[in-house]
PLY file of the C-alpha trace (Angstrom):
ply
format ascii 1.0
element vertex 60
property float x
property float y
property float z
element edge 59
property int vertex1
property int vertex2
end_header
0.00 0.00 0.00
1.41 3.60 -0.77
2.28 5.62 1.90
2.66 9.47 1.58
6.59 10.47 2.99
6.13 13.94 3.15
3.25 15.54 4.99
0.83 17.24 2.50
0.46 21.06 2.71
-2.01 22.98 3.38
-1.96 24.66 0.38
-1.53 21.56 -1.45
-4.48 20.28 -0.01
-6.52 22.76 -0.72
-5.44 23.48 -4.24
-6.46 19.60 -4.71
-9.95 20.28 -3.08
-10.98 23.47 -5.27
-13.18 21.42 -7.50
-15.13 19.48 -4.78
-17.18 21.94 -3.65
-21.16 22.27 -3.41
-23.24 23.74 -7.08
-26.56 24.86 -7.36
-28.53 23.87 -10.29
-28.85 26.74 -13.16
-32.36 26.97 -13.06
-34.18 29.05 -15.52
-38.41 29.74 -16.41
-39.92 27.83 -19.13
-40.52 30.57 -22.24
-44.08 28.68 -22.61
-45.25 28.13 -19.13
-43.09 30.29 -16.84
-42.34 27.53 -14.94
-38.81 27.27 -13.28
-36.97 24.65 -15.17
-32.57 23.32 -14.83
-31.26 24.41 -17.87
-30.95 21.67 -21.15
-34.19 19.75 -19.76
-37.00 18.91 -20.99
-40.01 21.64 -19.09
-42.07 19.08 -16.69
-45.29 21.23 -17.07
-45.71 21.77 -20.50
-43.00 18.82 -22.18
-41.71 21.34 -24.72
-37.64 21.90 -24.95
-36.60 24.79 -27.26
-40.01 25.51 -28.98
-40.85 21.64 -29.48
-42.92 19.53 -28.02
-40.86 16.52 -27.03
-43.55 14.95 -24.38
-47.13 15.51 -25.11
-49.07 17.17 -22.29
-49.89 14.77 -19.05
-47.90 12.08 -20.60
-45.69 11.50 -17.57
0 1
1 2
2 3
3 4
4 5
5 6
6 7
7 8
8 9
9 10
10 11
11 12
12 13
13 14
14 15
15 16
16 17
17 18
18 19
19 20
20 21
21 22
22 23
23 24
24 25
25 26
26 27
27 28
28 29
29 30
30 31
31 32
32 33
33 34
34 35
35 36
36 37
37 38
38 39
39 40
40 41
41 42
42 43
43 44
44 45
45 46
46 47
47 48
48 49
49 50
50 51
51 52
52 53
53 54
54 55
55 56
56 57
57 58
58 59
């Protein structure tokens, strides 16, 4: 098993961390409904993505 032989920095450490961090979802309205929606995803109240409708209405 591999064994560090030098104590990591703190610096180190946290330059390693700076990517594992928390994100909140873009979240955007629906042009059709005015719903909120995540961006690139299909709208859950009206099923249309960029002006088409992908899943007809109360299909889900």
């Amino acid at each position: 098993m591999a064994v560090p032989k030098k104590r990591t920095s703190k610096m180190k450490q946290r330059m390693r961390r700076t990517h594992f961090k928390a994100w909140r979802p873009n979240i955007s309205s629906c042009p059709r409904c005015n719903r909120p929606v995540m961006s690139h995803r299909v709208c859950s109240g009206c099923g249309h993505y960029r002006g088409r409708e992908i899943i007809a209405a109360g299909e889900e």
